[in-house]
Every structure is written in C-alpha cells, then in structure tokens.
Residue, then its C-alpha position, 0 to 999 in steps of 0.5 A: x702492254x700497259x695500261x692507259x692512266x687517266x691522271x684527272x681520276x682519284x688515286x686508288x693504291x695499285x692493288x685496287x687498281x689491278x683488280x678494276x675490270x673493263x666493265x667497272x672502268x667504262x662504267x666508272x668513267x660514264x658516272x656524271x662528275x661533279x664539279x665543285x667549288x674552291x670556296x678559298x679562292x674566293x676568299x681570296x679574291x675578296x682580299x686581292x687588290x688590283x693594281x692602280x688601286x687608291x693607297x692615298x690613305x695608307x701610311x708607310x709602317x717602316x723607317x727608310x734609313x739612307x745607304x751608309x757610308x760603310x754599304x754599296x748599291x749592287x749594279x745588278x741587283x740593285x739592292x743595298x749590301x755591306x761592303x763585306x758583300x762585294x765581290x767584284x768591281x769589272x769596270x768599276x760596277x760595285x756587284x755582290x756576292x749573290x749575283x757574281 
C-alpha cells in the first residue's frame, strides 16, 4: 500500500521522504503555514487596463497598408495572406493553408 501524497506540501527528494515517520508527518502538518503574498502580481494589477478604458488620447504606432491585389482575406480565419497561401476555394470561399 501506498502512501497518501499531500500535493500542497513542499517537494522534498524521496529519500527524505521514505525516512518521515508518523510522528514527524502529524507533526509537520499541525505546524501553523504561513501565507504569503505575490507581490508580482500586484505589480501587474497596476499596469492591467480594464476594458472600455479611454484610449482617446493614444495614436496609432503602425501603417495600415490596404489588401493587394496579389493577397486574399481567409473566410475562416479572416486574415490576409498571399496568394501562394490559398489552399482551397469550396463554394468559391478563399481559405488558407493553416485553416484547411
């Protein structure tokens, strides 16, 4: 028979564990734990915009460049590939090589 594994307690090696009696494992396991904080993630809370937050005031850093003559709009994907990317047309729907 095996023994139970608490998988919320620190990883020891097994050699350690192996030698654990009961009296130690009752005794870890009544010990007061202490709970710590991820200061990181509220670090990152302070950054995290919310949506429907006022982006009035940002300007767009990137050139929108219209589709080409020479590119298709995948009808399942919806995104703009080469025509050397199209790899079907069932019904006439332009699809792509990743989404056949």
């Amino acid at each position: 028979m095996s023994k139970p594994i608490d998988y919320d307690a620190p990883r020891r090696p097994a050699v350690d564990v192996e030698d654990d009696s009961l009296e130690e494992l009752k005794a870890r396991s009544s010990a007061p734990q202490s709970a710590t904080v991820d200061l990181d993630e509220a670090d990152a809370a302070e950054n995290f915009e919310l949506p429907g937050a006022d982006l009035s005031g940002e300007e767009l850093t990137v050139t929108v460049v219209p589709m080409q003559t020479d590119e298709f709009r995948c009808t399942r994907c919806y995104l703009v590939h080469h025509r050397s990317q199209l790899a079907a047309q069932p019904d006439g729907r332009q699809i792509c090589r990743e989404c056949s």
